[in-house]
C-alpha positions as CSV (number, residue, x, y, z in Angstrom):
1,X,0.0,0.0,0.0
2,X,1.8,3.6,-0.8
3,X,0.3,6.1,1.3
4,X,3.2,8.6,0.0
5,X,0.3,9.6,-2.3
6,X,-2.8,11.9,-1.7
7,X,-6.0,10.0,-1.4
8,X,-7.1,12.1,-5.3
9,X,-4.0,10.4,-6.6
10,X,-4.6,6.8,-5.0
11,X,-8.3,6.9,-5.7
12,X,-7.4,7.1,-9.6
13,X,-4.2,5.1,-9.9
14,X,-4.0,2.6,-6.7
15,X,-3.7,-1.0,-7.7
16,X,-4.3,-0.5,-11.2
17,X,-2.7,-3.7,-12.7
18,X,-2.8,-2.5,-16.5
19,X,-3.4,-6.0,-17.7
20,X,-2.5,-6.1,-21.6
21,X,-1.0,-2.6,-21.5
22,X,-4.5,-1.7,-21.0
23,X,-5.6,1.8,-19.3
24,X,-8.6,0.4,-17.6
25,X,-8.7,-2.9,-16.1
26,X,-11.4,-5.2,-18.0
27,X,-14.0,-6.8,-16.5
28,X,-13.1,-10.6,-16.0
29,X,-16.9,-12.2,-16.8
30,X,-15.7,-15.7,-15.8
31,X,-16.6,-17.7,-12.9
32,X,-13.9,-20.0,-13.1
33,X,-9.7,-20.4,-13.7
34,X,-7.3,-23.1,-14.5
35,X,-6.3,-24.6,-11.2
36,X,-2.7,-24.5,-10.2
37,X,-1.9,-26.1,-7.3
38,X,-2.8,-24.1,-4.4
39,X,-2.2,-24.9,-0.9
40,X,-5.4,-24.1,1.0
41,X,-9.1,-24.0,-0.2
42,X,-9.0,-19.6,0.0
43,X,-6.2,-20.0,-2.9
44,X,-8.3,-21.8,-5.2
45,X,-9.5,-19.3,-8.8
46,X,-12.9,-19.3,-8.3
47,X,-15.2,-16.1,-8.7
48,X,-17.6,-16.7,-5.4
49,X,-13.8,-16.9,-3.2
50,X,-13.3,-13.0,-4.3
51,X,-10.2,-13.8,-5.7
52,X,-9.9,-12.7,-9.8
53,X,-7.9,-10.3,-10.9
54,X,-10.2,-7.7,-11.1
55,X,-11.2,-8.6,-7.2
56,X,-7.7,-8.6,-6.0
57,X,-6.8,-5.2,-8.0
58,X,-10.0,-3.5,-6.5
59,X,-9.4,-4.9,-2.9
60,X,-5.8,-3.4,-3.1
61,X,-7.2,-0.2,-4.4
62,X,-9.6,-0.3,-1.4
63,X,-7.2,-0.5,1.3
64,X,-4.8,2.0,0.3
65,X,-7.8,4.4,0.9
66,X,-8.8,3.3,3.8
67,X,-5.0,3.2,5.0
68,X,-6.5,-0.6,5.9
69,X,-4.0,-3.6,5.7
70,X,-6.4,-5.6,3.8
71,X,-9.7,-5.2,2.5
72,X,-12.9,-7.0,1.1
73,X,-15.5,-6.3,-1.5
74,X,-19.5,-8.0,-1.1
75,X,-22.1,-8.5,-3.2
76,X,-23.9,-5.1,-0.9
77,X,-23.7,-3.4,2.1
78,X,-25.8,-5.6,4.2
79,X,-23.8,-8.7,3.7
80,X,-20.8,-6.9,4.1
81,X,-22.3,-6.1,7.8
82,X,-23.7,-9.1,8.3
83,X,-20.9,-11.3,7.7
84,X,-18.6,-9.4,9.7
85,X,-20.6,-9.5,12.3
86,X,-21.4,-13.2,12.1
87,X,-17.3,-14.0,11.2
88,X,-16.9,-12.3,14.9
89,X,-19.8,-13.5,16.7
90,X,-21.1,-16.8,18.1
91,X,-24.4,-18.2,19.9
92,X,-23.9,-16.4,23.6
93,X,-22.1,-13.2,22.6
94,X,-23.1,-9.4,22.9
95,X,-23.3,-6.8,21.1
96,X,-23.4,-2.6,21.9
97,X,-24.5,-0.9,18.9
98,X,-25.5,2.8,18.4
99,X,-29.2,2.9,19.0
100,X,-30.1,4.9,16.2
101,X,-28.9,3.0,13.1
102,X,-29.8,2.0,9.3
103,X,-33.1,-0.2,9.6
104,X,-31.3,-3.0,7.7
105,X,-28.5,-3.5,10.7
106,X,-31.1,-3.0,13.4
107,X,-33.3,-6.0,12.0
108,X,-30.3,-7.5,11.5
109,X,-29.5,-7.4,14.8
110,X,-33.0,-7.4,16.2
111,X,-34.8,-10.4,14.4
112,X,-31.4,-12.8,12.3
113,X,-28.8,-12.3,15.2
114,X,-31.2,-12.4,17.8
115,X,-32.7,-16.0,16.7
116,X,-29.0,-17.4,16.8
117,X,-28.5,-16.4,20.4
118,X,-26.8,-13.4,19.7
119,X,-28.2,-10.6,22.2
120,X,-27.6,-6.8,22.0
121,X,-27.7,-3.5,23.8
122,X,-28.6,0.3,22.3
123,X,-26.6,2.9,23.9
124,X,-26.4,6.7,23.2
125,X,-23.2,6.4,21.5
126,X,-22.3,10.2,22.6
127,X,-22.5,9.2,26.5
128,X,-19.7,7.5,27.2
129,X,-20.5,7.5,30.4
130,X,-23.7,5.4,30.1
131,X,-21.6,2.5,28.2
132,X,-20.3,0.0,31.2
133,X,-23.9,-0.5,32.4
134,X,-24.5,-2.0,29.3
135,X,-21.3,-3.7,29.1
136,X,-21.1,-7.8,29.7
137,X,-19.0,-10.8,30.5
138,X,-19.8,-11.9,26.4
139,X,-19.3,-8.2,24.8
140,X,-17.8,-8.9,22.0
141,X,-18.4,-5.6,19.3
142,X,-18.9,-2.2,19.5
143,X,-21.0,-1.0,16.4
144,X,-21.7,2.5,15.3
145,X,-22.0,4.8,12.3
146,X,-20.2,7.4,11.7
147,X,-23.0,9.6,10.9
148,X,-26.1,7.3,11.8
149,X,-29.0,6.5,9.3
150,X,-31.6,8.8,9.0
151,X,-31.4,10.7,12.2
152,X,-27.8,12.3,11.4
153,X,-26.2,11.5,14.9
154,X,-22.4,11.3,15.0
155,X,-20.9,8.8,18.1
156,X,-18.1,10.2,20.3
157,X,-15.7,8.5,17.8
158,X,-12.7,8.9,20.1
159,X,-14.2,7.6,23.4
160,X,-16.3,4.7,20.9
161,X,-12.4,3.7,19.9
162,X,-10.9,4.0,23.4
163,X,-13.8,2.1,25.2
164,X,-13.2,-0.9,22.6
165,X,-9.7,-1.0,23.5
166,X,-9.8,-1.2,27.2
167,X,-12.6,-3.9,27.4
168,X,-10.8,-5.9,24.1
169,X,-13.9,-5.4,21.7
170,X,-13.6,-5.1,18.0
171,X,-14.6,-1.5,17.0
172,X,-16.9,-1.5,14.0
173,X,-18.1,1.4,12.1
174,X,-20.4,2.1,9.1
175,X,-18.9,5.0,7.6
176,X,-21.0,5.0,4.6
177,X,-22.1,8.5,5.0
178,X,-19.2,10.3,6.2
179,X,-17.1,8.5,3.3
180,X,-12.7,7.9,3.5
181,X,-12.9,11.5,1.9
182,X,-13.9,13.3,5.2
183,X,-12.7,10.3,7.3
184,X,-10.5,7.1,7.5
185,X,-11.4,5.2,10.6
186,X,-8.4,2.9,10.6
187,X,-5.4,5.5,10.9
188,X,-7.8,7.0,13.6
189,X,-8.0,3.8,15.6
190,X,-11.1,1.4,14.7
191,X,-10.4,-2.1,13.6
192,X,-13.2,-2.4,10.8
193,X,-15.0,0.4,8.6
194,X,-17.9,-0.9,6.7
195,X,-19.3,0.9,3.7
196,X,-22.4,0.0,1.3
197,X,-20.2,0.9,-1.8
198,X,-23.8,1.2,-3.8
199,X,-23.9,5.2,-2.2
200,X,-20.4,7.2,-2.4
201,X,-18.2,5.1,-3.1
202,X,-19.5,4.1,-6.4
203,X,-21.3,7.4,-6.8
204,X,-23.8,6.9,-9.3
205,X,-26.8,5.0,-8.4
206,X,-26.2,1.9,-10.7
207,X,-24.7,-1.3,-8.5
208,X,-25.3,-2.7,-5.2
209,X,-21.9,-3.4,-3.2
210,X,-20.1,-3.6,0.1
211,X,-16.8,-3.0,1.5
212,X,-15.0,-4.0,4.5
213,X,-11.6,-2.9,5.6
214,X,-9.2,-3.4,8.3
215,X,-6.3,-5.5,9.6
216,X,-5.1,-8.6,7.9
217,X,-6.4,-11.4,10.5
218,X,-9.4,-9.8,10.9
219,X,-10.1,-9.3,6.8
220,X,-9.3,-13.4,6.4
221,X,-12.2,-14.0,9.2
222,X,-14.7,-12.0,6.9
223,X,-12.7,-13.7,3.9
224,X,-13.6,-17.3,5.3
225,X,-17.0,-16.7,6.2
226,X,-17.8,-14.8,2.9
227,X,-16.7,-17.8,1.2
228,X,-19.4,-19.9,2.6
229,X,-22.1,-17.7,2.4
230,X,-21.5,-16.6,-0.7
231,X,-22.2,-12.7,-1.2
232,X,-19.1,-12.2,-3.0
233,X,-19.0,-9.1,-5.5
234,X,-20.2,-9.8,-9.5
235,X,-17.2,-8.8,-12.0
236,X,-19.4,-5.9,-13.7
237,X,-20.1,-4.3,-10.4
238,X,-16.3,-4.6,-9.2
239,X,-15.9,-2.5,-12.4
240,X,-17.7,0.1,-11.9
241,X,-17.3,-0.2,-8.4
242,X,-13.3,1.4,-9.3
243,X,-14.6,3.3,-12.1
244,X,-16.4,5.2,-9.3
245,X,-14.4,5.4,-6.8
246,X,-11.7,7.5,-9.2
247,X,-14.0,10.6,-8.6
248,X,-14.9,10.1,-5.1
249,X,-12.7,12.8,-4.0
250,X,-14.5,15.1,-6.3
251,X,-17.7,14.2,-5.8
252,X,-17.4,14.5,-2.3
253,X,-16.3,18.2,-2.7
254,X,-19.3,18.8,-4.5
255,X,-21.4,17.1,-1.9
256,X,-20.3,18.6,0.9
257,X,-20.5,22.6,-0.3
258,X,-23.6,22.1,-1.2
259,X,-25.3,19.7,1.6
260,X,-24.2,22.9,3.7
261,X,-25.7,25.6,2.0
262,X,-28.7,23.3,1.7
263,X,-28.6,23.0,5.7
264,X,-28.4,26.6,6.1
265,X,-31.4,27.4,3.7
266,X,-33.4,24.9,5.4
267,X,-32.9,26.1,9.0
268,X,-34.3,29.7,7.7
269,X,-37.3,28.3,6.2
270,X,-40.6,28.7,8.4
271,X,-42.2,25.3,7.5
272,X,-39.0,23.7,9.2
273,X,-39.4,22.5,12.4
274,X,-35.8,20.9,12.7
275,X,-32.9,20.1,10.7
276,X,-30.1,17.8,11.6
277,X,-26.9,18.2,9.6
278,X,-23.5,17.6,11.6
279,X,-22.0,20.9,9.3
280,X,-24.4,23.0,11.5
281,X,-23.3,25.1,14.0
282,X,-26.5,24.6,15.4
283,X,-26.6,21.0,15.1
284,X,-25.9,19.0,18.1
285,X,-23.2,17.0,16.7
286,X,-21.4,19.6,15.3
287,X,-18.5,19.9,18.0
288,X,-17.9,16.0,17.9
289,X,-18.0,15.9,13.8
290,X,-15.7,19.2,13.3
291,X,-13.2,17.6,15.9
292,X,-13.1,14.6,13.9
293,X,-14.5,14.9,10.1
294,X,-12.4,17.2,7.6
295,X,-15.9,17.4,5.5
296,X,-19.4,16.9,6.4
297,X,-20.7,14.8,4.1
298,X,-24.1,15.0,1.4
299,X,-26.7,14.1,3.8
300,X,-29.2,15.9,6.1
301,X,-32.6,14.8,7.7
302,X,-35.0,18.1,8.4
303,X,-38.5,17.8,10.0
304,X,-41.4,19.6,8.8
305,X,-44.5,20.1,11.1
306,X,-47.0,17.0,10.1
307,X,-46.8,14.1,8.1
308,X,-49.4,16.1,5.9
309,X,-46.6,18.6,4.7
310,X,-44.2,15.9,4.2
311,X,-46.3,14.6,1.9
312,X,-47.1,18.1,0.1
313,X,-43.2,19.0,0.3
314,X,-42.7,15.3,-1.7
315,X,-45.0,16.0,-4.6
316,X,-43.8,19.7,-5.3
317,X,-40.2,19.1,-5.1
318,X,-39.0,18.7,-8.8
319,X,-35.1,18.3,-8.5
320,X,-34.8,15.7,-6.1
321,X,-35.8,12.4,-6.9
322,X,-38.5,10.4,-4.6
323,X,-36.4,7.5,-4.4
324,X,-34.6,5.4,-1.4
325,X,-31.1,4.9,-1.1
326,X,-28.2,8.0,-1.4
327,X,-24.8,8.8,-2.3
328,X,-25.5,9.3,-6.4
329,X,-25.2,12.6,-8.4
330,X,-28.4,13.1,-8.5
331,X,-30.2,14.4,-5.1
332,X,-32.7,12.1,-3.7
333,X,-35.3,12.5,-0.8
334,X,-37.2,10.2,0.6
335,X,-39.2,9.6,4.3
336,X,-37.4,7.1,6.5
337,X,-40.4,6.1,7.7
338,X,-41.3,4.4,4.5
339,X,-38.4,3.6,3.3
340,X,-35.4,2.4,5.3
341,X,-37.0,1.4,8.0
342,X,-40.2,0.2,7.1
343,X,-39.2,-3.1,8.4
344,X,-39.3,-1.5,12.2
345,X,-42.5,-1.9,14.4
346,X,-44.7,2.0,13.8
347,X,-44.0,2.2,17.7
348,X,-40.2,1.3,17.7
349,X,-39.8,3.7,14.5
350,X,-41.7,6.8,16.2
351,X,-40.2,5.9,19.5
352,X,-36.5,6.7,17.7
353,X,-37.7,9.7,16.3
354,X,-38.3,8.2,12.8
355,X,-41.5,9.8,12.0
356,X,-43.8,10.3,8.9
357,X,-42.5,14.3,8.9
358,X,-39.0,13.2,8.9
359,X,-37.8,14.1,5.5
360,X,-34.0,12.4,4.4
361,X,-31.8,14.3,1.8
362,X,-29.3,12.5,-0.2
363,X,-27.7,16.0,-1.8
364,X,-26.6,15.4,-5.5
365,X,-24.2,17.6,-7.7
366,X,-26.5,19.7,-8.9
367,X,-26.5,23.7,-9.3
368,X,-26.6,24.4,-5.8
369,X,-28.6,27.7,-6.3
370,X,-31.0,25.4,-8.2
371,X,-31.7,23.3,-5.5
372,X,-32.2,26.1,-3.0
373,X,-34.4,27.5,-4.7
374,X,-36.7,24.0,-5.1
375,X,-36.5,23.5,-1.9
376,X,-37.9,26.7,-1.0
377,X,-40.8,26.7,-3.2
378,X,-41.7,23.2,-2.1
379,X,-41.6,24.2,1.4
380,X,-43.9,27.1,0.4
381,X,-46.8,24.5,-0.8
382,X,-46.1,22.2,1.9
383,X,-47.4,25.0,4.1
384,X,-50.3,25.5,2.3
């Protein structure tokens, strides 16, 4: 890994194996190779062990931006997070996880985990002080997210990292919002940063992938496990999947200006009744992100007064997409409550704040004047 480069320079020419002289790597569409005669069953050419060319270029690639020794690709970001968690977890063990988190990981954890005999504990992951009442004997992971999914709350990363360390738990962290642009967990201290690679890493809206990073013994654990349950990453999508990530660094520029002035807009508007974006001032998270992020990322949650107005804000936007997931060029907004975490219980979704007037942004590239000004005159008719 040369980390004598900037991240813009690794992102474009990291691990590029320039197979045939060629510029850009091609895809490998084969499921099999002609055996050699490997030593162990992980060493064996075969496309569902994650180990062709094109996989082993982008994993490279992958790790020198997240500063990781080794890293792993999946076929999305929920199986990236769920086999890391069950390559690190057995029948017995305990979890604390971030209590507001993607809908995906708390099902995960809630319903799959939970039926194995895998218990867990939410904690306010910015009261450190609450964590060793809900610590165990069997505590085996801490989980957070960098900047949590939808609600926009950001941990106390450096007390997350130093509590893991002194009670010998494996630090985990989503950091699929906050992106290795604005922040590289490993350098800082975690042990494995998760990402669904469908949102900024690949950038534009048209493959599902995960991404998992850290040191080597732990990568081989999520290697070993991956192989059995299969949700290794499909050539095409490990191509565009480096394709994208070339212009993450720019991208992310682009995504973070204008989230701001988005954020800023929004706060003045009369038919707000909250926003939540860590770039804020206001917001508060912004002490802990500014002490830790370099950028604040594309994504903000505001609230508008009833679920009526969310509903009239949806249908007069006319930038913004009404579509679920994030991270693309194009911005996309959506209600959490129908979305995301549809899978949650009505009174376990309002009870963490996830309500029908809780309105997600995913904040394109787009003219950021443009998008102001949409904004605005939706909010006008919502009021109506």
């Amino acid at each position: 890994m040369n980390r004598t480069r900037t991240l813009a320079t690794r992102l474009v020419h990291s691990a590029s194996p320039h197979i045939e002289r060629a510029v850009v790597a091609p895809i490998f569409q084969t499921a099999n190779y002609l055996q050699d005669d490997a030593q162990t069953y992980a060493g064996v050419r075969y496309l569902r062990l994650s180990n062709s060319p094109q996989h082993l270029a982008l994993h490279a690639k992958l790790a020198s931006i997240e500063e990781s020794e080794a890293a792993l690709s999946f076929a999305s970001g929920m199986a990236a997070i769920s086999t890391a968690l069950l390559a690190l977890l057995v029948p017995g063990d305990h979890v604390l996880v971030q209590a507001s988190t993607y809908g995906g990981t708390a099902t995960l954890l809630g319903e799959d985990l939970r039926s194995l005999g895998i218990s867990h504990t939410e904690v306010d992951a910015a009261r450190p002080e609450t964590w060793p009442a809900a610590l165990r004997p069997t505590t085996r992971v801490f989980y957070v997210e960098g900047i949590s999914n939808p609600l926009m709350e950001v941990p106390d990363l450096p007390a997350v990292r130093d509590f893991a360390r002194a009670h010998g738990l494996v630090s985990m962290i989503d950091n699929t919002f906050v992106s290795p642009v604005n922040f590289t967990p490993i350098p800082f201290g975690f042990d494995l940063v998760l990402h669904s690679a469908t949102k900024y890493l690949n950038g534009h809206s048209d493959l599902v992938a995960g991404v998992a990073a850290g040191g080597a013994a732990l990568i081989e654990r999520l290697a070993h496990r991956q192989n059995h349950l299969g949700g290794s990453l499909d050539p095409n999508s490990a191509f565009l999947l480096d394709r994208g990530l070339k212009t993450l660094h720019l991208r992310m520029a682009r995504h973070n200006e204008t989230a701001e002035r988005l954020a800023r807009a929004l706060a003045e508007h009369p038919a707000i009744a909250s926003v939540r974006y860590p770039g804020l001032p206001s917001d508060p998270a912004y002490a802990r992100a500014r002490s830790v992020f370099s950028g604040f990322g594309g994504m903000l949650a505001f609230r508008v007064r009833t679920a009526l107005a969310a509903e009239r804000f949806l249908a007069a936007v006319r930038i913004p997409l009404h579509a679920a997931s994030l991270g693309g060029v194009e911005s996309l907004v959506v209600r959490p409550s129908r979305s995301s975490h549809l899978g949650l219980e009505p009174a376990l979704r309002e009870a963490k704040g996830i309500t029908d007037a809780l309105i997600r942004v995913s904040v394109g590239v787009e003219d950021a004047d443009e998008l102001i000004a949409d904004f605005r005159q939706a909010l006008d008719q919502a009021e109506g």
